[in-house]
C-alpha positions in Angstrom: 134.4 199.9 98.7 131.8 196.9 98.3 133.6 193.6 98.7 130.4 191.6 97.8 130.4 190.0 94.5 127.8 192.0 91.7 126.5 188.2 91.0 126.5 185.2 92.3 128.6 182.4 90.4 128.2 178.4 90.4 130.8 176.8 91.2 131.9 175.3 87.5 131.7 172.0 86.2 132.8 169.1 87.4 133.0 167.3 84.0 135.6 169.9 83.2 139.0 168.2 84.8 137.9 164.7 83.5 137.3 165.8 79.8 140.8 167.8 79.8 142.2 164.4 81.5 141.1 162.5 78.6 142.1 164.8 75.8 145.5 164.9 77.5 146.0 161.0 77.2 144.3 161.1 73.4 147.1 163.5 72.6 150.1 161.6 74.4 148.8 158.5 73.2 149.0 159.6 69.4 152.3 161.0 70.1 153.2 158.0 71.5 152.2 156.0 68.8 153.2 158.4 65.8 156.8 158.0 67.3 157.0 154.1 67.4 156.5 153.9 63.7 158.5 150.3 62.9 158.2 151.1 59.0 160.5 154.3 60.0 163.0 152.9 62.7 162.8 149.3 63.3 163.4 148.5 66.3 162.9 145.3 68.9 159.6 143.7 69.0 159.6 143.9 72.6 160.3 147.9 72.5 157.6 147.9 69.9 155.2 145.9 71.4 155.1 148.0 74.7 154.9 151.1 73.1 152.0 149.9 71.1 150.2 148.5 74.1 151.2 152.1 75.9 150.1 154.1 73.2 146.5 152.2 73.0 146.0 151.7 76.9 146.2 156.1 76.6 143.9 156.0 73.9 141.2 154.1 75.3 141.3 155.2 78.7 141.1 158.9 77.0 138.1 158.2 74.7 136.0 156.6 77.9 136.8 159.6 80.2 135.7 161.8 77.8 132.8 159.2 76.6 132.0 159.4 80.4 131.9 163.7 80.0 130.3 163.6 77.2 127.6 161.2 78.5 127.0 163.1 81.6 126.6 166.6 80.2 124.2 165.2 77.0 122.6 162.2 78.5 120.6 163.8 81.7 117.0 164.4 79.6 116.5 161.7 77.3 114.3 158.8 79.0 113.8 155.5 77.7 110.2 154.2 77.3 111.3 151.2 78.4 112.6 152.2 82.0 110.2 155.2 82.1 108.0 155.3 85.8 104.3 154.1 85.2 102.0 156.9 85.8 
């Protein structure tokens, strides 16, 4: 028996726990503000008013990890003129 590998593998990408981070908090997030729906249930401003804040603190911090991902896995090639080395 051969206990070497038949290739060699990298070792994955690092953007990968950060992206599934984010789309975790974008989905508990909407969850969290799909359930605090005042037109359904009132309830006290206060409650309200934290769950809100909750719900859109997840949201953002979700669409800037994966902004972040999505950045770092599509932005590496494009050069700006502007910042580009003189030759």
């Amino acid at each position: 028996m051969n206990p070497e590998p038949y290739e060699d593998h990298a070792p994955g990408d690092p953007t990968a726990l950060p992206a599934a981070l984010g789309l975790g908090l974008l989905a508990v997030g909407g969850w969290l503000l799909t359930t605090t729906r005042p037109w359904q249930k009132p309830g006290h401003a206060l409650t309200l008013a934290l769950t809100w804040t909750a719900s859109g603190a997840l949201l953002i911090c979700g669409l800037a990890l994966l902004a972040r991902c999505v950045r770092s896995v599509h932005g590496g090639g494009a050069t700006d003129s502007a910042t580009a080395p003189e030759p």
